[in-house]
C-alpha positions in Angstrom: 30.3 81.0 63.6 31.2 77.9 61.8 32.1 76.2 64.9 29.2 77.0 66.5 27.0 75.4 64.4 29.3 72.1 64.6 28.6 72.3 68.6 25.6 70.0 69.2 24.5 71.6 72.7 24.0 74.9 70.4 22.3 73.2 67.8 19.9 71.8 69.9 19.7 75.2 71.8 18.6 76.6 68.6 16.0 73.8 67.5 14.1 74.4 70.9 14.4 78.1 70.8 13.2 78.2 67.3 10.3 76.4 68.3 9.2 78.0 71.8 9.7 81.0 69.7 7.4 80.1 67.1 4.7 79.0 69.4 5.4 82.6 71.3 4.4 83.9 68.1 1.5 82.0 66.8 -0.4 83.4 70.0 -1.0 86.8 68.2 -2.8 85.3 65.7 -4.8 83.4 67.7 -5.4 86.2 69.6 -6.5 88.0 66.1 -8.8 84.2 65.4 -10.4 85.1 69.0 -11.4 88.4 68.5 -13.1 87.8 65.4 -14.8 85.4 66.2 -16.2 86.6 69.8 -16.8 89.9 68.3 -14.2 91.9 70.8 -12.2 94.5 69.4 -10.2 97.0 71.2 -9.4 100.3 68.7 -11.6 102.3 67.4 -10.2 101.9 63.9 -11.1 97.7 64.2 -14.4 98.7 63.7 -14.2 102.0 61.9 -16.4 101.0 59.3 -19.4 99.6 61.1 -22.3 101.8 62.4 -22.3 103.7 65.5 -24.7 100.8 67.2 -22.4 97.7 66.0 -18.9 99.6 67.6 -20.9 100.0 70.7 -21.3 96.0 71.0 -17.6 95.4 69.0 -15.5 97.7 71.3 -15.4 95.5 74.1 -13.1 92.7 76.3 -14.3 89.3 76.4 -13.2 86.7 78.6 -11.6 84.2 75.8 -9.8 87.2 74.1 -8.2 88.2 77.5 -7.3 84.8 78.2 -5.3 84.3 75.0 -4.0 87.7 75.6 -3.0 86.7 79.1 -1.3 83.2 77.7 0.6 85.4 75.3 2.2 87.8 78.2 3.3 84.8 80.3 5.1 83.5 77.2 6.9 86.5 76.4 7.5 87.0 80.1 9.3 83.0 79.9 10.1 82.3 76.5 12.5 85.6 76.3 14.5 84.8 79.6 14.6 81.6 78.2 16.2 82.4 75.1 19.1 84.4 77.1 19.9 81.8 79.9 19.7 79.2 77.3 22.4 80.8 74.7 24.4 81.9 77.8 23.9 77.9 79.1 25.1 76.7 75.9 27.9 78.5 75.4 28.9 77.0 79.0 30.0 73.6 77.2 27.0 71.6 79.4 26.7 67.7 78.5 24.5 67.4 75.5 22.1 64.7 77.6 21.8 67.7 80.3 21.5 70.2 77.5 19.1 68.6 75.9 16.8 67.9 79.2 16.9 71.7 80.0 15.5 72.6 76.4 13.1 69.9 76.4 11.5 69.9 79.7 11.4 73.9 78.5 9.3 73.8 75.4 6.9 70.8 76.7 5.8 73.3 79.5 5.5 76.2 77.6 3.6 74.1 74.7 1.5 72.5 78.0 1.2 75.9 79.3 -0.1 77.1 76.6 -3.0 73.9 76.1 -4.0 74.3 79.7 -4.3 78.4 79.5 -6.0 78.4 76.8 -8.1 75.2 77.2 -8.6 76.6 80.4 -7.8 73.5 81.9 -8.2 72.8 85.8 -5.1 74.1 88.4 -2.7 73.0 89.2 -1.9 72.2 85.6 -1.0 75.5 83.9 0.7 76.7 87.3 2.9 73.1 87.1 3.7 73.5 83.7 4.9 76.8 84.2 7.0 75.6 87.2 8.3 73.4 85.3 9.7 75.7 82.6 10.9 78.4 85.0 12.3 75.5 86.7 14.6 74.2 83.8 15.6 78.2 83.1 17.1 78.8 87.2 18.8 75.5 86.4 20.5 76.8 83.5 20.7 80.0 85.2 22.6 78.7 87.7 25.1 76.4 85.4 26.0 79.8 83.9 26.5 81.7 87.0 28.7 78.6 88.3 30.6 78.2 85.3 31.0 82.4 85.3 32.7 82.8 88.9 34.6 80.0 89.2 36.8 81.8 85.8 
């Protein structure tokens, strides 16, 4: 493990997927910020203590809520496959500079992603963004698989 953490492709794996991860995260509670405050909860047990009439308007979608909710599943549907092809890429032995273009690009789209979703920017910018990011992961993708059958 020591040696690992002396390889500078795997540290800077491991900054990037620290932070992609973290932003992954923070969407639950801003998903928890949106339903407060737009009044849309989804259990019964959200609104247990409220009167029959209030859980009629609480129990409900609304359109920011599912929108956050939506941003979150892309994420985990990226960020995850991310974090695999990108250990799996660094333990390839890439250039640093190349390394460290994957990871970047990476976490600038999902952060960009994430602005446009949720700021419910105009397309094409949240479906370039994502491009972007699944992009950089088939590159890496394919650096591994290269690097795996030529062994």
């Amino acid at each position: 493990m020591a040696t690992l953490m002396d390889d500078e492709v795997f540290m800077a794996f491991t900054t990037y997927a620290t932070i992609v991860t973290l932003k992954m995260m923070l969407m639950a509670p801003l998903t928890s910020y949106y339903r407060l405050t737009r009044g849309a909860f989804s259990n019964q047990e959200d609104v247990a203590r409220k009167s029959a009439e209030e859980k009629k308007k609480l129990l409900r979608t609304h359109p920011d809520v599912e929108r956050v909710r939506r941003c979150h599943q892309n994420d985990l549907e990226n960020v995850i496959p991310f974090l695999v092809v990108g250990l799996l890429y660094a333990l390839t032995g890439p250039e640093l500079s190349a390394a460290l273009l994957h990871f970047r690009l990476f976490a600038c789209s999902r952060t960009f992603h994430t602005i446009a979703y949720v700021g419910a920017l105009p397309q094409p910018s949240r479906g370039l963004s994502w491009l972007l990011g699944m992009l950089a992961t088939f590159s890496m993708a394919y650096r591994v698989l290269g690097t795996a059958l030529t062994l």
